[in-house]
C-alpha positions in Angstrom: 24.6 10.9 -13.2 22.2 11.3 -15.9 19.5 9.2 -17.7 20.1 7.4 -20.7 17.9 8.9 -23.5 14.7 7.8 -24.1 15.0 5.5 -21.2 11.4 5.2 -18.3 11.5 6.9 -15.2 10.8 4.2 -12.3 8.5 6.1 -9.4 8.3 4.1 -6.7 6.2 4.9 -3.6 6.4 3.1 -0.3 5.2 3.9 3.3 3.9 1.8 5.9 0.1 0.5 5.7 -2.0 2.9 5.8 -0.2 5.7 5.1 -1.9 7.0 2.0 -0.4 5.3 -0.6 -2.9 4.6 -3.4 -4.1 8.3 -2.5 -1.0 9.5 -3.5 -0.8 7.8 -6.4 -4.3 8.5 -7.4 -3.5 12.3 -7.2 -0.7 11.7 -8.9 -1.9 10.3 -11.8 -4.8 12.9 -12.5 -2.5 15.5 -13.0 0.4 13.3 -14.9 0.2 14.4 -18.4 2.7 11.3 -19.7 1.6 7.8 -20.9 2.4 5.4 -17.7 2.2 1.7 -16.7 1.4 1.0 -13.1 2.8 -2.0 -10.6 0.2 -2.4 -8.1 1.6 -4.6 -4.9 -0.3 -5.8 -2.3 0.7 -8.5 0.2 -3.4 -10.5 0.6 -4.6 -12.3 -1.9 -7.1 -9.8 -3.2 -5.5 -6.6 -4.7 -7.6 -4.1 -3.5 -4.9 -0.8 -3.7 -5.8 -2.2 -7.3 -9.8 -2.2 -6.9 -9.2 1.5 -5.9 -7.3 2.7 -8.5 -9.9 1.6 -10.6 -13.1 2.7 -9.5 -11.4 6.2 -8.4 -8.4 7.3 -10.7 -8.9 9.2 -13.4 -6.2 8.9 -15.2 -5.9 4.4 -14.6 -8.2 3.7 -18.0 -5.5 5.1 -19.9 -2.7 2.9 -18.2 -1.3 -0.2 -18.0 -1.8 -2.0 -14.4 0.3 -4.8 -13.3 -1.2 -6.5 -10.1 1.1 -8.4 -7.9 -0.5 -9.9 -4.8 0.0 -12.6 -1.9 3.3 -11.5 -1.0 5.8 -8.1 -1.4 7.7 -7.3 -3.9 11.2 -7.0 -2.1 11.6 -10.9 -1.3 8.3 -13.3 -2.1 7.6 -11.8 -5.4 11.1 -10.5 -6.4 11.1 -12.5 -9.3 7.8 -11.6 -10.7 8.3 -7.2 -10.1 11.3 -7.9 -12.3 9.9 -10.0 -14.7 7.1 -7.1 -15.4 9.9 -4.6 -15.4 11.2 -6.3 -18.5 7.9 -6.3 -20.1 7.3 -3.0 -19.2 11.0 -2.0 -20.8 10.4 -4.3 -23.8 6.8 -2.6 -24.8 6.5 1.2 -26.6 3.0 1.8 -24.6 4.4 3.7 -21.1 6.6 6.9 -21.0 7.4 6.4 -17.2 6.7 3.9 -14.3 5.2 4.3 -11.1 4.9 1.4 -8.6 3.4 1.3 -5.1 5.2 -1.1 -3.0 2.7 -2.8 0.2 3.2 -1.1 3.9 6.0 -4.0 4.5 8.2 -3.7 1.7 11.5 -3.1 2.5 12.6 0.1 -0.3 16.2 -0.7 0.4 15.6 -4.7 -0.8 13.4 -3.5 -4.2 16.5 -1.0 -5.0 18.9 -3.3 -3.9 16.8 -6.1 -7.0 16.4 -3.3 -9.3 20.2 -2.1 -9.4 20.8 -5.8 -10.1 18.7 -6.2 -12.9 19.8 -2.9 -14.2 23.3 -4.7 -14.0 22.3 -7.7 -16.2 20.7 -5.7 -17.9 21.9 -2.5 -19.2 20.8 -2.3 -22.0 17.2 -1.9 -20.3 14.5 1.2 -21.4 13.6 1.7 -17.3 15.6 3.3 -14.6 14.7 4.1 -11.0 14.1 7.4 -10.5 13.0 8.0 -7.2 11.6 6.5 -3.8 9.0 8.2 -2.0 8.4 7.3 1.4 4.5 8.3 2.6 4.8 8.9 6.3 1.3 9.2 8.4 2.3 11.6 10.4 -1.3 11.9 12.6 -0.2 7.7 13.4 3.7 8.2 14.0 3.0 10.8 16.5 0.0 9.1 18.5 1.5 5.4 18.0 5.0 5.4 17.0 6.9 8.5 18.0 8.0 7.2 21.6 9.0 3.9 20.1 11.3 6.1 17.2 12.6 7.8 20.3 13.8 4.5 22.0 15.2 2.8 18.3 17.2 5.6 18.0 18.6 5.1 21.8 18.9 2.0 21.3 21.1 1.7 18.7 23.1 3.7 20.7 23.9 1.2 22.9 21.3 1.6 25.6 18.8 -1.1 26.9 15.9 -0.7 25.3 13.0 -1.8 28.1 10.5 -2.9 25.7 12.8 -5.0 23.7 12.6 -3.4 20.7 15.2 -5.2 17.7 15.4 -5.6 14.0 11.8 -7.9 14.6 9.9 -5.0 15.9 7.6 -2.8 13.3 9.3 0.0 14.3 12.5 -1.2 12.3 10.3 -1.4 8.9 9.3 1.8 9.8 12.6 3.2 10.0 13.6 1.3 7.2 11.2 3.1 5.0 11.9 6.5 6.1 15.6 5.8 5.6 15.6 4.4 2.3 13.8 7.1 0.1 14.8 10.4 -1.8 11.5 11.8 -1.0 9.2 11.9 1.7 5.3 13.1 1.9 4.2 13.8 5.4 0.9 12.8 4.9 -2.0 13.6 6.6 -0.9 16.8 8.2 -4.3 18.2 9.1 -4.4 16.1 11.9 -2.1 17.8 13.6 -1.1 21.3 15.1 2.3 22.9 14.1 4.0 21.5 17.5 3.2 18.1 17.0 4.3 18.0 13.2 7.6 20.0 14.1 7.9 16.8 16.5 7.4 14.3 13.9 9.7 15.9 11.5 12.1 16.1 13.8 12.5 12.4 14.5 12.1 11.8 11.0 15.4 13.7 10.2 17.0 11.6 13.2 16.8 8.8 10.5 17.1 10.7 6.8 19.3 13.9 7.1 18.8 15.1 3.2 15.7 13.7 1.5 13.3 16.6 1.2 9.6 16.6 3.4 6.4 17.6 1.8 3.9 18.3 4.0 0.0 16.7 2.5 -3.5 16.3 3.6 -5.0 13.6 1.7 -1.6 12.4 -0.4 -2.0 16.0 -2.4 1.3 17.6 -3.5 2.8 19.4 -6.1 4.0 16.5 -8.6 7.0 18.9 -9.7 8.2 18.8 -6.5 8.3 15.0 -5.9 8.8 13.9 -9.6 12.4 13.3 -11.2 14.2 12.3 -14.1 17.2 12.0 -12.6 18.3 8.7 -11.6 18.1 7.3 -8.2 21.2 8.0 -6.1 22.2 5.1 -4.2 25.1 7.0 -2.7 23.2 9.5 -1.5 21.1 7.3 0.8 23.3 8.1 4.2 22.1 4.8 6.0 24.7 2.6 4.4 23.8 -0.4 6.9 20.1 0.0 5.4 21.6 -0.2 2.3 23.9 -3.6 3.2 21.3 -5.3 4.8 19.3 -5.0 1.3 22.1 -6.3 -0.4 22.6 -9.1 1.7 18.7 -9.7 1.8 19.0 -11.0 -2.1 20.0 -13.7 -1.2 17.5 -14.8 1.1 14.1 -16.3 0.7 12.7 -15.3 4.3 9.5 -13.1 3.3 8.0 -10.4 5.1 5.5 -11.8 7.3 8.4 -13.9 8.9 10.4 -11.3 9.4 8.1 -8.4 11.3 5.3 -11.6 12.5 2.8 -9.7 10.2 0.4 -11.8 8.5 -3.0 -11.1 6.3 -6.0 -13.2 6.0 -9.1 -12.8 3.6 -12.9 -12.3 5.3 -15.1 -13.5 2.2 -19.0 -13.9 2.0 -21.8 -13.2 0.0 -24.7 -12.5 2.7 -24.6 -8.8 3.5 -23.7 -6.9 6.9 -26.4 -5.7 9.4 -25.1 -1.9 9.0 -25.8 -1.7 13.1 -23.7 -4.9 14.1 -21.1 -4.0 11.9 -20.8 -0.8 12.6 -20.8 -2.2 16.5 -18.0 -4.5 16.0 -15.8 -1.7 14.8 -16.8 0.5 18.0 -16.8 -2.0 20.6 -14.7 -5.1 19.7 -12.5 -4.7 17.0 -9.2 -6.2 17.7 -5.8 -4.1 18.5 -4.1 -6.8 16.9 -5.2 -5.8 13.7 -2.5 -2.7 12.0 -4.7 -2.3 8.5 -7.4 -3.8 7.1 -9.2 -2.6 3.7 -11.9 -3.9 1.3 -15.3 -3.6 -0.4 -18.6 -4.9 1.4 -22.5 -3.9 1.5 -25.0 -3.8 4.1 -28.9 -5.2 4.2 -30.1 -1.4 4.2 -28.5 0.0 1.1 -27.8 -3.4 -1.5 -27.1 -0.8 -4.3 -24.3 0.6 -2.7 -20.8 -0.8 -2.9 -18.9 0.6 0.6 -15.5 1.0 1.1 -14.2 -0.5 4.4 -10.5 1.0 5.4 -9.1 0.8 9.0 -5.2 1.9 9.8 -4.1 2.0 13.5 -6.9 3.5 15.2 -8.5 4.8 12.5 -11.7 3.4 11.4 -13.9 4.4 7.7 -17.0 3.1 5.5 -17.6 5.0 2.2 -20.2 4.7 -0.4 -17.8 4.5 -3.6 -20.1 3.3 -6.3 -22.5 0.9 -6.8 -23.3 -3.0 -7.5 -24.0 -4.0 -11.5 -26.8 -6.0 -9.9 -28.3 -3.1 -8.7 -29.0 -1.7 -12.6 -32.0 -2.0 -14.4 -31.9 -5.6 -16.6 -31.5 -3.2 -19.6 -27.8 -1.8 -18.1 -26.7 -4.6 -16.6 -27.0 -7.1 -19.7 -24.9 -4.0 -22.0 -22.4 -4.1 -18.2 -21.9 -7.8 -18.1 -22.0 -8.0 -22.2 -18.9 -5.4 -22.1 -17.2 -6.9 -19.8 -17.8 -11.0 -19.3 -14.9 -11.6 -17.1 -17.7 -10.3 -14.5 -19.7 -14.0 -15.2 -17.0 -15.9 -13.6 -17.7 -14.5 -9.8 -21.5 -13.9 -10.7 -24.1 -15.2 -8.2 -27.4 -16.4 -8.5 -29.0 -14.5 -5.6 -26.5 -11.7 -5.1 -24.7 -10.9 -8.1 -21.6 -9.2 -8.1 -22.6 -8.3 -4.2 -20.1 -9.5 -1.9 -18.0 -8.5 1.1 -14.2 -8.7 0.8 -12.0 -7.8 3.4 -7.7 -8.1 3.7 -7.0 -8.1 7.1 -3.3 -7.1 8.1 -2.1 -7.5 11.3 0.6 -9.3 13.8 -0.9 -11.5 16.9 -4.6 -11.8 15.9 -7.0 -14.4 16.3 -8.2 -15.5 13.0 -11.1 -17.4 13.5 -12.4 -14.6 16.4 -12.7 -12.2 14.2 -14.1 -14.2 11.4 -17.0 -15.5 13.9 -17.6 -12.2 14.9 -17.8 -10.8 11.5 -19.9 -14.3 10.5 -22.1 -12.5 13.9 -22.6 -9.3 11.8 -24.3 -10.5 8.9 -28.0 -10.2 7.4 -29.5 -13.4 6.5 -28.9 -17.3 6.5 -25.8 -18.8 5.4 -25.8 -20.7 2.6 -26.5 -24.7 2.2 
């Protein structure tokens, strides 16, 4: 089947949180030479995949960003990924599409919603082009591999002693890895040659044709991932995947009721003790948590705007740029002239300082973990 002339090539990329996502899609875009419009999805209620594509890409001033947050885009905000779809067909301004799905969309559901609108709407300038699955292939071997192992036992007909069913996190997983044309074994270098052989192994358990690229830090050839062609749907060999998308179109149940995962925001203005913090994440941080992500600053270094990511087991904090407050009066009043939208969320003792964190994860104690981040901080709270 080919494209219809002139028509926009849909990327979409999805893989499971923390993966490398937003990585991907930042390498991506530096080398894309085309005029694109970007869908930016992430399930807590601040979009910070978007933050990062802003302060890092190099190619995002020149592109049109779409930001869809508190939910996913293959059930709780169906509507609204299609409704910017439309947009984005109706406008002259992008060349081709590329959307990064949060770590619990289902592919098979957002194919399933974009083959419909395509249906409704044929005359429409966008087509999907491909799906490309980001597997962490340092987490699936340390946290996931045995549990692959039984799901594919399992649905063989055998007992399963840990009780793993279509609830578990292992099924999105699978889900993910099934439902793609492409798949970018990310993070590679984590691993020796034995232990990747491993995880590609169990990953062509589940998705006999799609092709594996091998990455370390979402870097790949974009020739070798990038298509015109239109998505196959027929080619996609897990047809129950691809019936239980179908069938999910009709539902309303979202995500977080389906897998149990959840998200909460951590928001304050007071700045982390660098030592506490950095304790906590050592010594007490909860299991619970699967992914947590956003932009805080410590009482040592106020200038500095620090990137907080943890997936799995995996842990970071990154000096990524720096706070407008932090420029001399002379900068700061061109900044904030430039851009006034930065007034709205401005303090009168810390500026634009302030610690936002998405937490992601499936049994957790919410108020724990915000007292013991409350326990981390420099300062007194406010009146």
């Amino acid at each position: 089947m080919k494209k219809s002339q002139n028509k926009k090539p849909v990327v979409l990329i999805t893989g499971y949180l923390g993966s490398g996502k937003t990585t991907l899609l930042n390498n991506l875009l530096r080398q894309e030479k085309r005029q694109v419009a970007l869908i930016v999805n992430d399930m807590g209620s601040i979009n910070v995949d978007a933050e990062i594509l802003k302060k890092q890409g190099a190619a995002v001033a020149q592109a049109a960003m779409y930001e869809l947050q508190n939910g996913c885009i293959c059930c709780t905000l169906r509507d609204e990924f299609i409704e910017q779809m439309e947009k984005i067909s109706q406008a002259n301004t992008a060349q081709a599409v590329f959307v990064e799905a949060s770590g619990i969309s289902d592919p098979g559901a957002i194919a399933a919603s974009f083959l419909a609108y395509e249906d409704e709407n044929p005359d429409t300038n966008v087509y999907l082009s491909s799906i490309i699955t980001v597997v962490d292939a340092d987490r699936i071997h340390r946290e996931f591999l045995t549990n692959l192992e039984k799901y594919r036992s399992d649905r063989s007909g055998e007992t399963d002693e840990n009780g793993l069913g279509a609830q578990d996190i292992t099924t999105l997983i699978v889900d993910q890895i099934e439902f793609c044309n492409r798949i970018v074994l990310n993070k590679c270098d984590l691993l020796d040659e034995e232990k990747i052989a491993a995880v590609e192994k169990v990953i062509r358990d589940f998705q006999p044709k799609a092709p594996i690229m091998r990455a370390v830090n979402g870097t790949v050839e974009p020739d070798d991932i990038l298509t015109d062609e239109p998505f196959d749907f027929e080619q996609v060999d897990s047809s129950s995947a691809i019936q239980k998308a179908i069938n999910s179109l009709n539902g309303t149940k979202g995500c977080t009721d389906e897998y149990g995962i959840s998200s909460f925001v951590f928001e304050e203005r007071r700045p982390f003790n660098r030592e506490k913090f950095m304790s906590f994440l050592r010594e007490r941080y909860p299991e619970q948590l699967i992914r947590a992500k956003g932009y805080i600053w410590f009482s040592d270094a106020d200038a500095d705007v620090q990137l907080f990511e943890q997936a799995g087991r995996n842990s970071s904090v990154t000096e990524v740029s720096y706070w407008i407050d932090a420029l001399s009066d002379e900068q700061k009043k061109a900044v904030l002239e430039e851009n006034p939208d930065v007034r709205e969320n401005w303090d009168a003792e810390f500026g634009d300082r302030e610690n936002q964190i998405v937490f992601i994860g499936k049994g957790y104690d919410r108020e724990a973990i915000r007292s013991a981040l409350l326990g981390c901080l420099d300062g007194k709270e406010s009146a």
